[in-house]
Phi, psi and omega in degrees: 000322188262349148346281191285356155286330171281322148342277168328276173331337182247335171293346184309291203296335164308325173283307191283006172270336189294140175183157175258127175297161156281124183250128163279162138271304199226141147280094196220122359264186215250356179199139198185165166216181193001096220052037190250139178267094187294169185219101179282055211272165196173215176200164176071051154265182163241180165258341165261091197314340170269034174225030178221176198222112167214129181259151193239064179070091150060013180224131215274116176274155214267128200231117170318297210201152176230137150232166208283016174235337193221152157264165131229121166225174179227128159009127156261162202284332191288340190320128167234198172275133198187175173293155169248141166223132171245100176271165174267130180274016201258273167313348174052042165237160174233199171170150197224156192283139172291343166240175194281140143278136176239133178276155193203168199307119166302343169089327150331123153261186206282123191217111155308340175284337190294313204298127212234102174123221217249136218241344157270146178286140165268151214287155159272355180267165188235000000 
């Protein structure tokens, strides 16, 4: 009897450990910059974007749209170079991309009329 109880008991707890990590494939593009919108494919994702997670060194990306193969988030202004990971709050597993998301320059130039306060330094000598 407690054979078979234990039995019972451990296939149980076996179904609930089985699960699939989310696997990246691909990060695209793989460099990008600030609020710029990426597309994340891969597999063990959800279609339901509030049972995912996905991070830029530790800091939480804003996630478009989900389906069980792809992502779209758009960039956080903190994303530095780092693994992008995404987890499932379904399956409580992760997974991170095998190469760095590197954030990079939007590529805006530079306008000086933009600058705002006082634009000479006050002098330090006395």
């Amino acid at each position: 009897m407690r054979i078979a109880l234990f039995t019972l008991i451990l296939i149980a707890c076996s179904f609930l450990v089985i699960g699939q990590a989310p696997l990246i494939q691909t990060v695209a593009p793989i460099n990008a910059g600030t609020q710029s919108r990426v597309i994340i494919s891969g597999s063990g994702f959800s279609s339901t974007a509030s049972q995912l997670v996905v991070m830029f060194d530790n800091i939480k990306a804003n996630i478009v749209a989900s389906t069980d193969f792809s992502i779209q988030v758009d960039v956080p202004p903190q994303a530095r170079m780092s693994n992008v990971e995404v987890i499932n709050l379904t399956t409580g597993l992760s997974g991170k991309s095998a190469l760095k998301f590197i954030e990079s320059f939007g590529g805006a130039t530079f306008d000086p009329t933009k600058i705002s306060g006082p634009t000479t330094f006050p002098s330090t000598r006395q």
